[in-house]
N, C-alpha and C positions, 0 to 999 in steps of 0.2 A: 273329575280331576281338572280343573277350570288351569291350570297354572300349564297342564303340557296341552291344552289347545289355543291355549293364549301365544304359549312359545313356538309353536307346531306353525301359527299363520306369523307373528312375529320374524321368523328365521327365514322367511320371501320378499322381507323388504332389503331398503339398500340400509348400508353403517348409518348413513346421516338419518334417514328413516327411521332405524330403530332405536338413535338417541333421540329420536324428537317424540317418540310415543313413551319417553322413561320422564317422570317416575313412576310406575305400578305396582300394586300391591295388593296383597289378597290372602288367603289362610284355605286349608284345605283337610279335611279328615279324613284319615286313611286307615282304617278298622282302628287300635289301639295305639294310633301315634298323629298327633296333628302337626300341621307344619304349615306354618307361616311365613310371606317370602317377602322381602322390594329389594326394587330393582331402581337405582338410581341413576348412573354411569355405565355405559356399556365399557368405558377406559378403563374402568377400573375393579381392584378384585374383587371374585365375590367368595363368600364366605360359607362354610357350611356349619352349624354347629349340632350337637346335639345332647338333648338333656342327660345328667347324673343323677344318680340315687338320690332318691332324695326330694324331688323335686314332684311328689304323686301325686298329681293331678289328676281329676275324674272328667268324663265327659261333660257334665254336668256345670263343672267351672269354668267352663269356652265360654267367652260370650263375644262382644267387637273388640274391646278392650285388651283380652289377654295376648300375651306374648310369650313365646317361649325362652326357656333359660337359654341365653346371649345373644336376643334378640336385639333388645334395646339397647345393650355395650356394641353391638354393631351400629344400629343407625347414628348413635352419636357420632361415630367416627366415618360416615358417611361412604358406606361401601356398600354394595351390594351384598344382600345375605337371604340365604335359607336356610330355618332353625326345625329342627324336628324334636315335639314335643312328647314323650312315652306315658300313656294314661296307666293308670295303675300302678300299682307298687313292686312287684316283680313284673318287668319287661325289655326284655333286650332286644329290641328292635330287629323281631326274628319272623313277623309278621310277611308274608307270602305276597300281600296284596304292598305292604312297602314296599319289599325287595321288587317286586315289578315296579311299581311306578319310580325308583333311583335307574332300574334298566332304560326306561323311558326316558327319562330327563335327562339321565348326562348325553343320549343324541342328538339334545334340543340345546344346548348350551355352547355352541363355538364360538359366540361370539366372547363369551370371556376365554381373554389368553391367558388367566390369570386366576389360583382357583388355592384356595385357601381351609383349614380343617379344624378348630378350636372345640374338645372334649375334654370330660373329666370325668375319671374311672366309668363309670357305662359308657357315658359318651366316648370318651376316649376309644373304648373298645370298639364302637360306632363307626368313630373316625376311622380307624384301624382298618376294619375288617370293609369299607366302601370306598379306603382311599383310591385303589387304582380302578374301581370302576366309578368315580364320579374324579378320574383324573384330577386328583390331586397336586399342587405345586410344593407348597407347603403346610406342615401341620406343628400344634402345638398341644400337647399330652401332658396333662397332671396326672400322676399316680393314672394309667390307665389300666381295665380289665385285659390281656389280648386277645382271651376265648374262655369260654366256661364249659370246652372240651373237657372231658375228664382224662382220655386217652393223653390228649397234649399235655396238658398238666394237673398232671396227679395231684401237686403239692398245694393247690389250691384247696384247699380244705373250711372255707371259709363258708358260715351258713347260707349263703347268695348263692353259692354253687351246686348246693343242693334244690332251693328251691329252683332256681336257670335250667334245671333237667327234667322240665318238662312244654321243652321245645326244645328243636332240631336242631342238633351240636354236630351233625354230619353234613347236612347240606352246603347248600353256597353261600358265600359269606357267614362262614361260622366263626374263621379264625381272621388272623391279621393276613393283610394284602396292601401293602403300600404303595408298591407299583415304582413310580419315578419321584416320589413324594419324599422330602427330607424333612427338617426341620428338630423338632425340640422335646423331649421327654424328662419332664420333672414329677422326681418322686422320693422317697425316704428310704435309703439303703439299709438303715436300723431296719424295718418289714420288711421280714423274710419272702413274706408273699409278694408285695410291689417290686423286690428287687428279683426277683426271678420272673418277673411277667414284663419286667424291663429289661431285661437281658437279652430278650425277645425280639427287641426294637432295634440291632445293631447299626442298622443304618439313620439314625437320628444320634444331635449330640442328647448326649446325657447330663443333665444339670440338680446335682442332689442337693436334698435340705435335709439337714438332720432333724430328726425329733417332728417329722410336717407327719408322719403318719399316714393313714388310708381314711381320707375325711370325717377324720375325729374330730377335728376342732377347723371345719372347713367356714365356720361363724368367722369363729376369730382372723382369720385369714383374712379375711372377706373385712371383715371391721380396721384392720390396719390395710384395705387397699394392694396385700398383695398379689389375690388372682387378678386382677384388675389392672392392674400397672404392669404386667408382665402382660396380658394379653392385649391393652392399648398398643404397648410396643411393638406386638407380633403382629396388630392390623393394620397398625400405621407403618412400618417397613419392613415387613413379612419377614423380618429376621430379629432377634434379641441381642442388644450389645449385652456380651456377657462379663464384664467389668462391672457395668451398672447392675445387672444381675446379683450379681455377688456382694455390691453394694446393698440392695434391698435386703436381703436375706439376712446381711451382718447387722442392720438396723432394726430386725425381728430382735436380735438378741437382745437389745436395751431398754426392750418394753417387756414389763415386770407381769402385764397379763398375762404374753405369752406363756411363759412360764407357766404360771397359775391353771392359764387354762390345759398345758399339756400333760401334768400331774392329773388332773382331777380324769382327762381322759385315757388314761394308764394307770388308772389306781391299782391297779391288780398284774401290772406287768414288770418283775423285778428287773429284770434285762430295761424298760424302759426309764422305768423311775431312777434306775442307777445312772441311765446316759443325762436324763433329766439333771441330774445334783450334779454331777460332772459341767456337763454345760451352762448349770447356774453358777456356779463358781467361776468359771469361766467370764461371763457373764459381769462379776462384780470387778474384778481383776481389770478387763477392758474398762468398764465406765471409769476406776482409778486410772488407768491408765490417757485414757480420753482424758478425763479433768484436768489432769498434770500438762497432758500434749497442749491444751488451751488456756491453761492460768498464764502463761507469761505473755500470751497476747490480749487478755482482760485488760481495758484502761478504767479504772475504778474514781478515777482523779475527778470526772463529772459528780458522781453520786458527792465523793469528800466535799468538792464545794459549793453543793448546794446544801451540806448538812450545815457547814460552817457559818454561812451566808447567813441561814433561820438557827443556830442555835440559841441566839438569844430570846427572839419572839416564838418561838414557837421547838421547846425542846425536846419533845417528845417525837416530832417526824425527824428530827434531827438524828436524834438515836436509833432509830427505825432505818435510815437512809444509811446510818455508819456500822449497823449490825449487817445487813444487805451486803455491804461491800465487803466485811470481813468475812462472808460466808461464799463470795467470789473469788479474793482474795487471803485466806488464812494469813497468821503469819505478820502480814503486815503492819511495818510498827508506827508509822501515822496513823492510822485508823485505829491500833488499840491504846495510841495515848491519847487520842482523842475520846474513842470511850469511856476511856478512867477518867477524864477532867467530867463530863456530863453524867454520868453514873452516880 
């Protein structure tokens, strides 16, 4: 474990010493979960994150190259981080030989005063159940697992939870422990099962999205930049303005994939597909309503004269340029007696 003897001699120099031996980095494998770390800023947060479903990686695929999921959205944003990556396809980071070395490392960490948790659903659960032992400040949870206790929660019925019980649901760090740790949980109160394993979390604000589901359509998400822009915000000012929030979310509804894609991943769920039609209506009503709030600040008067200017030499971009503007503008009766004379 090259990372807790690096920190072990690290933690005997003075402040200014141990900024002048940063930036370091290095990766580590620890029976079925690897984790890769830097360390840039001793000033500033570091980050923990850890992988989600999804992400199955074999030993096999390690090479100098790979990085674990929100590895690399950290060092963009230039913080400190260590990401833990879970090999294989069912693993909840329930490994004997990790839980020792997270006991190890959060006593080699004081010099960050500042200590940060980004997961989603495993990870999440991750985050959850090591936040007060790797002293957490703040955390940010998409749809997370809180335990794949069966005792805790019965209504977990989900096939994951069947395969998860065959590791230790009684030991330590089996369930959520946040400690002093606040911050953020987002999930879809439409799943019955997300909103009962978030119920869980009362001390974090609660931020729902309708229709986001349990990473059904975690692509698409991903493709319009929402995980993404939500967790920039939470590592650049360890808190989310939640106006902007609700901003992002409102501007899911205007894009027609969404939709599309959250149908195709509820094709068999009537309770889903009915909130689906609901919310796509929804949906058309706002974009009318947007177009209207914006027609009367359109100035279309550029497009008219430059149609006018070429409609002699050149009538056809003319018409082109005066259809444009009536489709900005409806209605408008310059532009469709303009039409009628070149028509």
């Amino acid at each position: 474990m090259k990372l807790l003897y690096w920190l072990d001699e690290w933690l005997t120099l003075s402040r200014s010493q141990q900024q002048a031996q940063l930036p370091m980095s290095g990766g580590d494998l620890l029976d079925d979960v690897f984790v890769k770390y830097e360390f840039v800023d001793v000033n500033k947060p570091l980050l923990f994150t850890f992988s989600p479903a999804g992400t199955n990686v074999q030993q096999h695929d390690i090479d100098e190259d790979f990085s674990p999921w929100g590895f690399h959205l950290a060092k963009k944003q230039n913080v400190n981080v260590i990401s833990f990556q879970h090999l294989g396809k069912s693993n909840w980071f329930r490994s004997r030989n990790l839980i020792f070395f997270l006991e190890q490392l959060t006593t080699l960490l004081e010099p960050f005063n500042y200590r940060l948790g980004y997961g989603l659903s495993r990870g999440g659960f991750a985050v959850g159940a090591f936040a007060n032992l790797l002293q957490l400040d703040q955390v940010l949870l998409f749809h997370p697992v809180s335990t794949k206790n069966k005792t805790i929660a019965p209504w977990d019925d989900r096939s994951s939870t069947e395969l998860a019980q065959q590791f230790d649901w009684e030991g330590d760090y089996h369930d959520l422990n946040l400690g002093k740790a606040k911050g953020y949980i987002i999930y879809d109160p439409t799943n019955n099962i997300d909103r009962l394993h978030a119920k869980r979390y009362p001390e974090l604000t609660h931020l729902r999205v309708f229709g986001m589901g349990h990473g059904t359509h975690a692509t698409y998400l991903n493709k319009f930049g929402f995980y993404k822009q939500v967790a920039v915000d939470f590592i650049r000012h360890q808190q989310l303005d939640i106006a902007q929030f609700r901003q992002q979310t409102k501007t899911l509804r205007f894009k027609e994939d969404y939709y599309q894609s959250l149908s195709k991943a509820n094709a068999y769920s009537e309770h889903r597909l009915g909130l689906l039609s609901k919310a796509h209506n929804i949906l058309i009503d706002e974009k009318e309503a947007h177009v209207q709030e914006h027609q009367a600040q359109i100035d279309v008067q550029p497009l008219i004269d430059i149609a006018l200017k070429h409609q002699d030499d050149h009538p056809q971009d003319a018409i082109q340029l005066l259809e444009m503007a009536q489709q900005l503008v409806p209605n408008d009766p310059l532009v469709e007696h303009k039409l009628k004379q070149l028509l």
